[in-house]
Backbone as ProteinMPNN parsed JSONL, in Angstrom:
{"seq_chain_A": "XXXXXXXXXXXXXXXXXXXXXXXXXXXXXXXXXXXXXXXXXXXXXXXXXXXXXXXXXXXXXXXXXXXXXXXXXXXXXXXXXXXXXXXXXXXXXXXXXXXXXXXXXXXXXXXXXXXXXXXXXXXXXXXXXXXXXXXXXXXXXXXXXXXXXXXXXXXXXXXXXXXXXXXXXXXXXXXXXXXXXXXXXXXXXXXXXXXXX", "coords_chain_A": {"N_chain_A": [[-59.29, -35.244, -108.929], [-62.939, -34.656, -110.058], [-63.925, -31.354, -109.648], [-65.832, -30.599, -106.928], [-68.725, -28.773, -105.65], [-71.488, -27.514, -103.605], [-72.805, -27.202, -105.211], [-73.549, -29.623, -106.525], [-74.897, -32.879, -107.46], [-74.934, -35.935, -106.745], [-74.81, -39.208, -108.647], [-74.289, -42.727, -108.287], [-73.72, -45.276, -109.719], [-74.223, -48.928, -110.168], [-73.702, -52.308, -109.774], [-73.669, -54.779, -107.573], [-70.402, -54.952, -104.981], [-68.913, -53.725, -107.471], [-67.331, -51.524, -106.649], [-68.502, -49.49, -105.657], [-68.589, -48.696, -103.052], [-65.997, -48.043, -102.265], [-66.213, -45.737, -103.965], [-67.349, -43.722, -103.397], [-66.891, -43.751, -100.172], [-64.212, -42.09, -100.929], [-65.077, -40.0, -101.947], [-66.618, -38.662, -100.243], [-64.732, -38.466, -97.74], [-62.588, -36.602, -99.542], [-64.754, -34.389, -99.263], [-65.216, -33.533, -96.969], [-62.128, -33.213, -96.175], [-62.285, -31.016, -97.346], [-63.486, -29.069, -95.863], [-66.571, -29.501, -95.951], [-69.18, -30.237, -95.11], [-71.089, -33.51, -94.262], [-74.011, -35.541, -94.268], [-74.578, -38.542, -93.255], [-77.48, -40.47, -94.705], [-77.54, -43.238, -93.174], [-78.383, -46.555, -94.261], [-77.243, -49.164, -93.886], [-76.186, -49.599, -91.507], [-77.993, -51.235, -90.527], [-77.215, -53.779, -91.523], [-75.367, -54.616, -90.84], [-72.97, -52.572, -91.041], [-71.641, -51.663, -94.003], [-70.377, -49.514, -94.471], [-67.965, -47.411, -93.167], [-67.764, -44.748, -91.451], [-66.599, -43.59, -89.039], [-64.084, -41.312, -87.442], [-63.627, -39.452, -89.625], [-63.443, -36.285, -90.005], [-66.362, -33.823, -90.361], [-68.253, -35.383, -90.942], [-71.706, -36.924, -90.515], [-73.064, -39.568, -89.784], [-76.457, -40.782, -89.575], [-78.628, -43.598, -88.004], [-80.908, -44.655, -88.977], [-83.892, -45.974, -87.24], [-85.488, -47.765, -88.916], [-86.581, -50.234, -91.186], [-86.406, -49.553, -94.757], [-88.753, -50.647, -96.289], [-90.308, -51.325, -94.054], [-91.285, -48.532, -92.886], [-91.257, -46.557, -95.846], [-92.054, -43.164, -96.049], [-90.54, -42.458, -93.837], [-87.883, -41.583, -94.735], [-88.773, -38.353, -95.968], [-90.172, -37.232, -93.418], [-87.131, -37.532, -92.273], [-85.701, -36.041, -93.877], [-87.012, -33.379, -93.742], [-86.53, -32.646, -90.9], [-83.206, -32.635, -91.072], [-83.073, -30.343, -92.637], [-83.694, -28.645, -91.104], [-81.815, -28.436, -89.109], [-79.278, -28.362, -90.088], [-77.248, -26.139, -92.807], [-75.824, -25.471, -95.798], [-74.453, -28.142, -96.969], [-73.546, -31.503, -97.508], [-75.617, -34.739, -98.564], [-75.788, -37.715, -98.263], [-77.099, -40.969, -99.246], [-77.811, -44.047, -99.079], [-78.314, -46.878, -101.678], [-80.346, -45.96, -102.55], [-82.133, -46.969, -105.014], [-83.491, -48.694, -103.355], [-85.711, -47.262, -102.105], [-87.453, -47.262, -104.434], [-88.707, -49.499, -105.817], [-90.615, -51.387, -107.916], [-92.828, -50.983, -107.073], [-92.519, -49.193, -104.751], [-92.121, -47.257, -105.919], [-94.251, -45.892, -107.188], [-95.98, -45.456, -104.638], [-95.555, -44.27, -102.761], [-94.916, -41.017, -101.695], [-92.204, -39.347, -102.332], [-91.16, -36.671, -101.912], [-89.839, -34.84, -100.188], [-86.706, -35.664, -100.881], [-87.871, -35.522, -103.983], [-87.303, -32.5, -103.757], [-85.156, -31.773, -103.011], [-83.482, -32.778, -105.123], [-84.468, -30.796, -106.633], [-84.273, -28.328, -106.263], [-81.809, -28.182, -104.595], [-79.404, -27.14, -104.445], [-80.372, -24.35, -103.761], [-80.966, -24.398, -101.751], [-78.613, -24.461, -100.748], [-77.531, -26.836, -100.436], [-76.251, -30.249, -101.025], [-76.429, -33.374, -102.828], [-75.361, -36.713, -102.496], [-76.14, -39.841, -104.273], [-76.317, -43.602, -104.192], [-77.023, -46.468, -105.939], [-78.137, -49.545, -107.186], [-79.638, -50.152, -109.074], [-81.017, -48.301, -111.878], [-83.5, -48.833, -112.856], [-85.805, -47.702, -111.928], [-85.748, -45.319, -110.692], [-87.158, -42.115, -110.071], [-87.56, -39.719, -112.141], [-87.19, -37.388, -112.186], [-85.162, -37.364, -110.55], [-82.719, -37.987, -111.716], [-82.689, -36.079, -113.813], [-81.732, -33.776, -112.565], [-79.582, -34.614, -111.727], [-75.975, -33.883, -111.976], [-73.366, -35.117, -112.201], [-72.498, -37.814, -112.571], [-71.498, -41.217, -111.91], [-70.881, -44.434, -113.414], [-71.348, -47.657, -113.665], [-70.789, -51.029, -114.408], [-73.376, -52.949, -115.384], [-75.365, -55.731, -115.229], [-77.436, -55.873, -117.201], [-79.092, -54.084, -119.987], [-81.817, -53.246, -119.353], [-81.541, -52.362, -116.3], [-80.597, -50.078, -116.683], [-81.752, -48.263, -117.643], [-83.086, -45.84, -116.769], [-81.298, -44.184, -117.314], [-80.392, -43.99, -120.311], [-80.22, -41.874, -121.862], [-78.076, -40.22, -121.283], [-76.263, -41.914, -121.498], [-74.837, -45.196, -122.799], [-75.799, -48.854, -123.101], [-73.659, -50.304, -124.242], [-71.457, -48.862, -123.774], [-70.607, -48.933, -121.122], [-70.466, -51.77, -120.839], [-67.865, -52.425, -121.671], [-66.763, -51.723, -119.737], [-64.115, -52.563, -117.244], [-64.674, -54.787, -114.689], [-63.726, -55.767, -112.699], [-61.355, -54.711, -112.187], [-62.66, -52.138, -110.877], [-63.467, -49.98, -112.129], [-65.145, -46.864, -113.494], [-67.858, -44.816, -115.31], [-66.914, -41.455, -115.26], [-69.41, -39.158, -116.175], [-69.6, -36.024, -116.627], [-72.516, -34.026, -116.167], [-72.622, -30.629, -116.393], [-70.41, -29.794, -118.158], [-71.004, -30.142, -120.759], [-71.636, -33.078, -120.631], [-69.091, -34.718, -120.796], [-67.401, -37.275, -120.67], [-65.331, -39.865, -118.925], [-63.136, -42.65, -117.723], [-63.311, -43.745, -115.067], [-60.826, -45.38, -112.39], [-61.053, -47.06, -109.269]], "CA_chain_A": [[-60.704, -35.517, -108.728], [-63.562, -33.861, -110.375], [-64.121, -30.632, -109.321], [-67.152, -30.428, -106.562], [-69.095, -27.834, -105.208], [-72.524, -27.533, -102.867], [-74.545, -27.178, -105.568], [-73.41, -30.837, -107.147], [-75.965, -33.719, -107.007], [-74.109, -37.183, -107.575], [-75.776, -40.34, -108.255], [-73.472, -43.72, -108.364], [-75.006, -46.791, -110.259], [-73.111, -49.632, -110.037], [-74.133, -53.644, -109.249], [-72.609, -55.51, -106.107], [-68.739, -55.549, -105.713], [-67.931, -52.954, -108.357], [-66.457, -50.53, -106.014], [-69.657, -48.372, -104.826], [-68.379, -48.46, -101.532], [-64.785, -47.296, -102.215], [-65.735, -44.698, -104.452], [-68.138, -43.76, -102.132], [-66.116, -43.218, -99.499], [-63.297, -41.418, -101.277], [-65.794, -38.473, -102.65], [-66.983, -38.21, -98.902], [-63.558, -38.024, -97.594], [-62.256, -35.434, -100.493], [-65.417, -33.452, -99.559], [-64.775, -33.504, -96.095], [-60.932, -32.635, -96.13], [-61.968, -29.891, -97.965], [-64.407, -28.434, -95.419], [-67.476, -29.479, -96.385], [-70.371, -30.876, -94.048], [-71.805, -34.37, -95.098], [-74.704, -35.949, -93.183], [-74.858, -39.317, -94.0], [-78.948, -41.449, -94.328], [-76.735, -44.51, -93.437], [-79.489, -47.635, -93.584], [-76.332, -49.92, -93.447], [-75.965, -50.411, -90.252], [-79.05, -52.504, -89.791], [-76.84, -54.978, -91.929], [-73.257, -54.731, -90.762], [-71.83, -51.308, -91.244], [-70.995, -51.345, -94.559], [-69.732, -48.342, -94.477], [-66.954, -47.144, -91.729], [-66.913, -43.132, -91.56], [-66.057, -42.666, -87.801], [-62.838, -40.68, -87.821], [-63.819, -38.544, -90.717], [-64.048, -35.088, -89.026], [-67.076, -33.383, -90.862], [-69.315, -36.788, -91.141], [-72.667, -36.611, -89.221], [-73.71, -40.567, -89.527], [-77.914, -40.991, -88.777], [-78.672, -44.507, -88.324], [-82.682, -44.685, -89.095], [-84.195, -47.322, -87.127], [-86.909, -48.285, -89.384], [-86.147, -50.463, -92.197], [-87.397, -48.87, -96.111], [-89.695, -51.231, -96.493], [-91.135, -50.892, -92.871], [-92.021, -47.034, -93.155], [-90.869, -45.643, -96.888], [-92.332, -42.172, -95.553], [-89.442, -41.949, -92.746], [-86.886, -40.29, -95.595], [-89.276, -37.665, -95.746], [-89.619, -36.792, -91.866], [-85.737, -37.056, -91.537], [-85.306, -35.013, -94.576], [-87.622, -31.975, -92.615], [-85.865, -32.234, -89.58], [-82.394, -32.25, -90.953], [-82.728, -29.121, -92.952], [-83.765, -27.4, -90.095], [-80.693, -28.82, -88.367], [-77.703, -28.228, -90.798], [-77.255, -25.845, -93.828], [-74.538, -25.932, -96.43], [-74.091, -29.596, -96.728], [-73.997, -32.89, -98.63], [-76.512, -35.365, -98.087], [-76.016, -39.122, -98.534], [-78.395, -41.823, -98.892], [-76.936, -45.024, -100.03], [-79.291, -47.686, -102.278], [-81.66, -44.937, -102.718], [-82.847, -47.478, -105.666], [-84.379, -48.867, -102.19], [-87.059, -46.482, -102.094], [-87.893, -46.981, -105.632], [-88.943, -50.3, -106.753], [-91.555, -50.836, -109.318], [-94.202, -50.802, -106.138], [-93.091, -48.211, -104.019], [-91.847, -45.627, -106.575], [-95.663, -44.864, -106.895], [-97.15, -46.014, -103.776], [-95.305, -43.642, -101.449], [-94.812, -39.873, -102.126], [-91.299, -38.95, -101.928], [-91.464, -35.249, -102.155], [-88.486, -34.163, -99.26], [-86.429, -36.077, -101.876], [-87.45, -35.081, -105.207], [-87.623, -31.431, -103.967], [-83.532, -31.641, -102.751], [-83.144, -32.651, -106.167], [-84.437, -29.869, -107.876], [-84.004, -27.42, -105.631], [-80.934, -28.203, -103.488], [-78.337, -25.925, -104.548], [-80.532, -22.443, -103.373], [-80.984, -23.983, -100.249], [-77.176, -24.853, -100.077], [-77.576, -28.756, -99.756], [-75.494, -31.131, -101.959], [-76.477, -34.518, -102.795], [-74.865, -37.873, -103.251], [-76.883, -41.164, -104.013], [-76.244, -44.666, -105.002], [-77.872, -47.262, -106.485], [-77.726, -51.235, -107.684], [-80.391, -50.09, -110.233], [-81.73, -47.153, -112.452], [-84.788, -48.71, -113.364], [-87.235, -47.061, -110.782], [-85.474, -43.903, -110.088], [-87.826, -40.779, -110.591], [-86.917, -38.988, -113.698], [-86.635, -35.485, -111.395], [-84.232, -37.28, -109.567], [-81.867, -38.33, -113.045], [-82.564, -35.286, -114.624], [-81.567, -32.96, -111.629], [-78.312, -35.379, -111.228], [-75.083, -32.863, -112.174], [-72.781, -35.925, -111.91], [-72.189, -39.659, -112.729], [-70.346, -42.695, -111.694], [-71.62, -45.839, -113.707], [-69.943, -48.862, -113.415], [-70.913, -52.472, -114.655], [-74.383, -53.477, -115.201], [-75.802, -57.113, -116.7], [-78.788, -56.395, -117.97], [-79.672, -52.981, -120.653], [-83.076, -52.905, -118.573], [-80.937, -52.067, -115.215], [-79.698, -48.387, -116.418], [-82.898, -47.777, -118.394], [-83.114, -44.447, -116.951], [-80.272, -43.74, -118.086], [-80.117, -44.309, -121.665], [-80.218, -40.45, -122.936], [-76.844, -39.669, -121.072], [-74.997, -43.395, -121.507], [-75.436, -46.513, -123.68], [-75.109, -49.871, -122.581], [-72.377, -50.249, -125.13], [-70.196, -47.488, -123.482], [-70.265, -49.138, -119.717], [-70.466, -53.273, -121.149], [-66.515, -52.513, -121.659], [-65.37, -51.487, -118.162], [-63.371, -53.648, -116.4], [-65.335, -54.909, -113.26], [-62.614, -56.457, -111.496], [-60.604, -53.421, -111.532], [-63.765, -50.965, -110.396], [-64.255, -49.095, -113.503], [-66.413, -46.507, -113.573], [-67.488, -44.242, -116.441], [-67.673, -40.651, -115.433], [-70.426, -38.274, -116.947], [-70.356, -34.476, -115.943], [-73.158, -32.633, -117.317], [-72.134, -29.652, -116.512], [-69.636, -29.58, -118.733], [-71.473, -30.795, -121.719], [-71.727, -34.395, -120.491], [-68.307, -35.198, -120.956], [-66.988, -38.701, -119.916], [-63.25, -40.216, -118.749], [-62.995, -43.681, -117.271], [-61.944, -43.592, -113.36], [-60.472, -46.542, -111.373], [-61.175, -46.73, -107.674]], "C_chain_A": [[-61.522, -34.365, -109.329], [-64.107, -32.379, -109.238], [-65.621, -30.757, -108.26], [-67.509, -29.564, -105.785], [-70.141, -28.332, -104.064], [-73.689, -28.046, -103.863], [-74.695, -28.733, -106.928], [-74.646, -31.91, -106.694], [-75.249, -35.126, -108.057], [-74.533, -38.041, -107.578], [-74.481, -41.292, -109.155], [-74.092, -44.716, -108.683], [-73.513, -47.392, -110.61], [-73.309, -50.907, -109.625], [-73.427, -54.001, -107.663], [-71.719, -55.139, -105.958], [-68.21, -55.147, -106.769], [-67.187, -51.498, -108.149], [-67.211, -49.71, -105.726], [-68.765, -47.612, -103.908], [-67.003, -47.362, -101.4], [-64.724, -45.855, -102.727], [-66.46, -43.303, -103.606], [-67.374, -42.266, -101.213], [-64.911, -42.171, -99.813], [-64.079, -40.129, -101.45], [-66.099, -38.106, -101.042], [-65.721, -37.491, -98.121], [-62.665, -36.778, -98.318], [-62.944, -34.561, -99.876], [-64.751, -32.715, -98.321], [-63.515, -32.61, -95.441], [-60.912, -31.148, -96.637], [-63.041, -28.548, -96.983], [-65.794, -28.488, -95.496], [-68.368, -30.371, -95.203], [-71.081, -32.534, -94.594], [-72.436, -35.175, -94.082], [-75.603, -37.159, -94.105], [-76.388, -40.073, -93.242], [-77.778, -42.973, -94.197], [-77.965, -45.742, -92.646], [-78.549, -48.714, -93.124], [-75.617, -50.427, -92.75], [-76.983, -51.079, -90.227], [-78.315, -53.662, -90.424], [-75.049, -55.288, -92.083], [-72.502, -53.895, -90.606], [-71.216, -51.651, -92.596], [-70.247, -50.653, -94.802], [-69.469, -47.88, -93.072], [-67.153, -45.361, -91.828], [-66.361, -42.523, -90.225], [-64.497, -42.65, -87.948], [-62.649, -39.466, -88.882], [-64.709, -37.295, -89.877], [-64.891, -34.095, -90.386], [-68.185, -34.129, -91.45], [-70.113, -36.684, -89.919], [-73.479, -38.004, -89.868], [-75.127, -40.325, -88.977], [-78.163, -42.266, -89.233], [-80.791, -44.482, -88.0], [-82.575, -46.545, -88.311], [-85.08, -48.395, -87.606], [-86.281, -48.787, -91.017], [-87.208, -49.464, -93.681], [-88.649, -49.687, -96.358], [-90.752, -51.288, -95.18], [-91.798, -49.291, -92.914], [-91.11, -45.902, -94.181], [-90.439, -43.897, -96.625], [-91.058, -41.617, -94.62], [-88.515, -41.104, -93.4], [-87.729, -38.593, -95.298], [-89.335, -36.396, -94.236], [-87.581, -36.602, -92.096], [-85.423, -35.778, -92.249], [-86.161, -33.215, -94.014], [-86.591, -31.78, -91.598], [-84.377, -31.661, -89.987], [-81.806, -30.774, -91.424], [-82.954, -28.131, -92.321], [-82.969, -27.306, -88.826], [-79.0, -27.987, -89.115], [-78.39, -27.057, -92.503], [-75.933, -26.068, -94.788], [-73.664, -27.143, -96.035], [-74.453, -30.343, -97.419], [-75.0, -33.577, -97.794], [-76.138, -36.706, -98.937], [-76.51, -39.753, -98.231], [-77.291, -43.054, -99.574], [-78.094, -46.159, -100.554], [-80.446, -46.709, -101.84], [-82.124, -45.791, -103.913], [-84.468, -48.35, -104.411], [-86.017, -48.938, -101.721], [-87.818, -46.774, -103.108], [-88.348, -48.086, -106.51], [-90.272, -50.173, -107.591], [-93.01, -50.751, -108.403], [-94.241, -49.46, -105.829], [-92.638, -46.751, -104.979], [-93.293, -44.773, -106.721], [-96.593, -44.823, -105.985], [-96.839, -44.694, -102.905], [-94.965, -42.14, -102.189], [-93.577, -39.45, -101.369], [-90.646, -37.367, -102.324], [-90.48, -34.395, -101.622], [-87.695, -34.601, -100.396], [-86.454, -35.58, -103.179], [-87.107, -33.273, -105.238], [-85.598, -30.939, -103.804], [-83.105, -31.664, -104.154], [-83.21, -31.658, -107.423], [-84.007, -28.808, -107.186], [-82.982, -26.958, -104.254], [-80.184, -27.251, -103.413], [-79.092, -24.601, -103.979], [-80.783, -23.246, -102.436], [-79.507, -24.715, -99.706], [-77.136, -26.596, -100.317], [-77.225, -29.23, -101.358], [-76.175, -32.474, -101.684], [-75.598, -36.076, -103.232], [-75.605, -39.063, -102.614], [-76.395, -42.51, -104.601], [-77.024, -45.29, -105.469], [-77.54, -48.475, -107.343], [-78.661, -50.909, -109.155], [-81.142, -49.076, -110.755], [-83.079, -47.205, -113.05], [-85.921, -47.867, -113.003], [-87.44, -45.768, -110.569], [-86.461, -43.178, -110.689], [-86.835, -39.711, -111.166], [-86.287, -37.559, -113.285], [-85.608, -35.921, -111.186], [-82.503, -36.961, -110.709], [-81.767, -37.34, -113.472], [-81.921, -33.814, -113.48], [-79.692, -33.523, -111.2], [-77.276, -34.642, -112.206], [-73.674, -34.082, -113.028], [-72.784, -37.414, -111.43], [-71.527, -40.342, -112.859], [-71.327, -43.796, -112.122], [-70.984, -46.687, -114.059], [-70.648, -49.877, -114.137], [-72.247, -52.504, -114.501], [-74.43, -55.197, -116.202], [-76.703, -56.842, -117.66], [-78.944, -54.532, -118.846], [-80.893, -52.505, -119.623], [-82.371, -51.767, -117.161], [-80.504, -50.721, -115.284], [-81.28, -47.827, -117.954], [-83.427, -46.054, -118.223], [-82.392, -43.478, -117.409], [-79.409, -43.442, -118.949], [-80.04, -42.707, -122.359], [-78.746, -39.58, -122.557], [-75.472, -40.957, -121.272], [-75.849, -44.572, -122.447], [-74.817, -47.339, -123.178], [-73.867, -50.136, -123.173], [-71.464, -49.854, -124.15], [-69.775, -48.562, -121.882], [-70.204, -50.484, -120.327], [-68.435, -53.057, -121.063], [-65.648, -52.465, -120.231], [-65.107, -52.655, -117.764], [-63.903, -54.079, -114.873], [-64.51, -55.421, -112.268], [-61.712, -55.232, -110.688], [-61.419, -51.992, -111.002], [-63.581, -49.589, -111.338], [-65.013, -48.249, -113.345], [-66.486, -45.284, -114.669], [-67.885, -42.81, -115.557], [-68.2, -39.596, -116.105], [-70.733, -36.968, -116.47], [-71.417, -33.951, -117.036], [-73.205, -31.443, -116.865], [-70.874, -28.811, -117.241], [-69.958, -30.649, -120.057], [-71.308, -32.346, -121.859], [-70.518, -35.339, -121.1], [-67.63, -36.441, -120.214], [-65.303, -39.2, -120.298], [-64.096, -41.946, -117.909], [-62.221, -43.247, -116.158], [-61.762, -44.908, -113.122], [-61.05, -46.195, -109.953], [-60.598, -47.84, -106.925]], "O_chain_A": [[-61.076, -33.22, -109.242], [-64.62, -32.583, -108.138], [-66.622, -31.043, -108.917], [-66.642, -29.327, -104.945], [-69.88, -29.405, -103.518], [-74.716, -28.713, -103.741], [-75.521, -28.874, -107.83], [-75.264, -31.725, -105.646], [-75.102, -35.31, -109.266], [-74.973, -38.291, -106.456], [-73.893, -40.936, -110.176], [-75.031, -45.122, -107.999], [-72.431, -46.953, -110.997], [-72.939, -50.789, -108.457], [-72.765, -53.272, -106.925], [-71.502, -54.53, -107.006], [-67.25, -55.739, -107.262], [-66.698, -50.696, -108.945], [-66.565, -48.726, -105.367], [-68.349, -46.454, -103.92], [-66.92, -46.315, -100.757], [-63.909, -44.989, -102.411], [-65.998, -42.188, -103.365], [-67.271, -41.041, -101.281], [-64.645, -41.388, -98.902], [-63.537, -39.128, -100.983], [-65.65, -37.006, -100.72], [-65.657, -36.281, -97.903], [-62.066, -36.015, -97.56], [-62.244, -33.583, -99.617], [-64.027, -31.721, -98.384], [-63.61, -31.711, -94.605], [-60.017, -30.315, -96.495], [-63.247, -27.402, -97.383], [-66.365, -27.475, -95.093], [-67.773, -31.199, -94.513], [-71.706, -32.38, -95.643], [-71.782, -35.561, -93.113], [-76.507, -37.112, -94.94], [-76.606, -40.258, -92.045], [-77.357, -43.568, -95.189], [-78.331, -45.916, -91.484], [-78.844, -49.275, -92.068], [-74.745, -51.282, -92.903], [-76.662, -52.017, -89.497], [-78.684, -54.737, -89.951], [-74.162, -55.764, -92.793], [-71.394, -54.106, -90.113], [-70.049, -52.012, -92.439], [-69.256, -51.035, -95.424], [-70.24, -47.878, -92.113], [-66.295, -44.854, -92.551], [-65.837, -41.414, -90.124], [-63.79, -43.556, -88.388], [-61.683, -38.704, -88.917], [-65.839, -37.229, -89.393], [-64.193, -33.671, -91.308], [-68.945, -33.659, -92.296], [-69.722, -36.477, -88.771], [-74.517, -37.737, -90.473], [-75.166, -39.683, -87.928], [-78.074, -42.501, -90.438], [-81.524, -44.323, -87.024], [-81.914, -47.566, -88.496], [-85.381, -49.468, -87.083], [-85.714, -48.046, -91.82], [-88.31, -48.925, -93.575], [-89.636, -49.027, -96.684], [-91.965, -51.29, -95.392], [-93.023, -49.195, -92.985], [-90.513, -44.893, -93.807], [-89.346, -43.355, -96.793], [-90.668, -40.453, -94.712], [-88.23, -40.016, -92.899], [-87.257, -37.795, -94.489], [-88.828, -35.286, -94.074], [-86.991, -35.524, -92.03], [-85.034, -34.739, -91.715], [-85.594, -32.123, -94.052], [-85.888, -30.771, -91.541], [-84.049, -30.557, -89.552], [-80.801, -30.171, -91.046], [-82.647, -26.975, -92.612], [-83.151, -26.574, -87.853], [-78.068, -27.337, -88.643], [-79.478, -27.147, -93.072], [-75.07, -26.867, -94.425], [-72.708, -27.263, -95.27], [-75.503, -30.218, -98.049], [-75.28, -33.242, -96.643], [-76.201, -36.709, -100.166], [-76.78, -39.752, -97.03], [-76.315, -42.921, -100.312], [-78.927, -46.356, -99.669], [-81.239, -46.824, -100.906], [-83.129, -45.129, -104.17], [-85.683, -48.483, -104.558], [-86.887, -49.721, -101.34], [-89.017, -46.604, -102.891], [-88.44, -47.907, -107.724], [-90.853, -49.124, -107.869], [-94.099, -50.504, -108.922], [-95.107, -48.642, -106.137], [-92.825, -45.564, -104.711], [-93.506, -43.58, -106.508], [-97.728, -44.378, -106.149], [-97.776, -44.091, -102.383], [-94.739, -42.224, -103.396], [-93.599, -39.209, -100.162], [-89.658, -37.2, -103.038], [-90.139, -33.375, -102.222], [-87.927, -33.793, -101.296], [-85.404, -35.194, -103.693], [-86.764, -32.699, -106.271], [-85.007, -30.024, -104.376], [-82.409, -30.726, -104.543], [-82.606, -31.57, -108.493], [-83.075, -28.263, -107.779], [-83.089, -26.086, -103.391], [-80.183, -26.485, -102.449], [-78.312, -23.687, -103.713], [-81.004, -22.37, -101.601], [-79.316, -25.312, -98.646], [-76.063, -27.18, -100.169], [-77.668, -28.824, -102.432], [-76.493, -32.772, -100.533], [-75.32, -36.307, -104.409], [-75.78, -39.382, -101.439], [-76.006, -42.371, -105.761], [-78.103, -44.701, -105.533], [-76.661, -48.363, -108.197], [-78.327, -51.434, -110.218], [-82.123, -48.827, -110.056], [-83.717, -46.282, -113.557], [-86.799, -47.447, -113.757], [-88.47, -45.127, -110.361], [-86.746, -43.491, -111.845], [-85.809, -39.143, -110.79], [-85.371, -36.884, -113.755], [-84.691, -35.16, -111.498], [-81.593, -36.146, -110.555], [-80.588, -37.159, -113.777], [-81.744, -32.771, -114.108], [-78.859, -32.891, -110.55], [-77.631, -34.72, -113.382], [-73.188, -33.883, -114.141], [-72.992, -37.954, -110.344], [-70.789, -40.36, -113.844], [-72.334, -44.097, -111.481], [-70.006, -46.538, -114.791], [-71.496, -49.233, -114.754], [-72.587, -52.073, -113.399], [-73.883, -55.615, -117.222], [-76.796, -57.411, -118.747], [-78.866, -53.658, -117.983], [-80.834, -51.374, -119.139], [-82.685, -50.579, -117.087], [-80.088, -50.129, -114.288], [-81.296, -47.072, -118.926], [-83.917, -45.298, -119.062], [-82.655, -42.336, -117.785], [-78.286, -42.947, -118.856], [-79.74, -42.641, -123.551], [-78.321, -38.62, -123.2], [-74.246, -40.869, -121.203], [-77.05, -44.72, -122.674], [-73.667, -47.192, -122.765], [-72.919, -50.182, -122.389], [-70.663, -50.69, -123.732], [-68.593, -48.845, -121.686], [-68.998, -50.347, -120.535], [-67.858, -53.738, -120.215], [-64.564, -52.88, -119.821], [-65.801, -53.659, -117.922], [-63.351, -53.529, -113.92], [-64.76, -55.419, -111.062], [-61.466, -54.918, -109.524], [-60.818, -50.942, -110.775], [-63.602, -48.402, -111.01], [-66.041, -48.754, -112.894], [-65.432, -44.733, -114.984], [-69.026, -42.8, -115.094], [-67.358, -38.968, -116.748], [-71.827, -36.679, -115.984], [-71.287, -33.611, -118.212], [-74.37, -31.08, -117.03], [-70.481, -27.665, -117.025], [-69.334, -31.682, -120.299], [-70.938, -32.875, -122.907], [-70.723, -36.388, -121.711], [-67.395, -36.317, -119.012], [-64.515, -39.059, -121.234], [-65.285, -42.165, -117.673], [-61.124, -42.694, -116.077], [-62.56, -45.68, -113.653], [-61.45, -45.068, -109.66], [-60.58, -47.81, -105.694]]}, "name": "protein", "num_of_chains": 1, "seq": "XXXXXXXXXXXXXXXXXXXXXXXXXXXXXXXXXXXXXXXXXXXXXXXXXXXXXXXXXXXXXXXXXXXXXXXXXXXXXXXXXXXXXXXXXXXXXXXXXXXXXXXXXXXXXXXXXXXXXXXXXXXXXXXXXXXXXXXXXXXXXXXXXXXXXXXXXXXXXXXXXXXXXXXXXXXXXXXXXXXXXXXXXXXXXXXXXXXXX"}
C-alpha cells in the first residue's frame, strides 16, 4: 500500500458500485493498524450504514443528525468542535461531492473545509474524501489533494476537475467489474499504477 502519513489528503472519485466502499475501508483500516486516529463525518447512517467500522480500534464514528441538504453549514460547526477535540488525525467525510452541487458549492461558505485542505498537515489533521462526482468540487480542495483513487466514470463532464492530473482516456479503460482504480500520487511527481480492491 502506498505509503501514508498525517500530512496526506486523499480524495476517491469513483461512480456507484466501483468499489468506493471497499477501498475505503481498507485505507481506514491500514491507517488504523498502524496507529493512527481517524474520525469518521459518517452521513451514511441516515441511509443504512453503509459503512461498518465498529471493531476498528482507532475509529471515532460521528453520526450528524441533520441531513446536507437540511443545514450545509453543520460541516463547518462539527469541523470547529472536532479540532478542538482530537489532534493528529484523519478526517473522513464520505460523498463530500454532497456539499458541492452546482447550487450549494456557492450558496454556502465552506471555509472549516477548504481551510483543512490547505492547511491540514501544520495542524496535524489528515484528510480522506470521496466522491460520485468532480464536477463541483472547489479547486482548493483538488489542488490541496496529495493523493488519488479514480475509478470508472460515464461521462468526461463527471471528472472535469480533474482533467490537469488524469484524462478521461486513462480511467475509460479500467475494468469496473473488477474495482479498478487508477492511482495518482503527486507527491511523487504524479505518478500512476492501477490498484484492484
Amino acid at each position: 500500500m502506498t505509503k501514508f502519513s498525517v500530512n496526506r489528503k486523499i480524495g476517491v472519485f469513483a461512480i456507484s458500485n466501483a468499489g468506493k466502499t471497499y477501498l475505503i475501508k481498507s485505507i481506514i483500516e491500514y491507517l488504523c493498524s498502524q496507529g493512527e486516529q481517524v474520525v469518521i463525518y459518517d452521513t451514511d447512517h441516515m441511509d443504512g450504514n453503509k459503512f461498518d467500522f465498529t471493531g476498528i480500534k482507532g475509529c471515532h464514528p460521528f453520526n450528524p443528525k441533520v441531513g446536507m441538504e437540511d443545514n450545509p453549514e453543520y460541516l463547518n460547526k462539527f469541523l470547529t468542535v472536532i479540532k478542538s477535540k482530537y489532534s493528529n488525525f484523519y478526517l473522513f467525510i464520505d460523498d463530500v461531492d454532497s456539499f458541492f452541487d452546482e447550487h450549494g458549492a456557492n450558496a454556502f461558505d465552506f471555509g472549516e473545509l477548504k481551510s483543512l485542505a490547505s492547511k491540514g498537515r501544520h495542524q496535524r489533521i489528515g484528510l480522506i474524501y470521496a466522491s460520485k462526482m468532480a464536477s463541483f468540487l472547489p479547486s482548493q480542495l483538488i489542488q490541496n489533494t496529495n493523493l488519488f483513487y479514480v475509478g470508472t466514470f460515464p461521462t468526461e463532464r463527471s471528472i472535469k476537475q480533474l482533467d490537469k492530473i488524469v484524462s478521461f482516456k486513462e480511467i475509460h479503460g479500467l475494468n469496473f467489474e473488477a474495482h479498478e482504480f487508477l492511482e495518482i500520487d503527486a507527491e511523487n511527481n504524479f505518478k500512476k499504477r492501477v490498484v484492484t480492491v
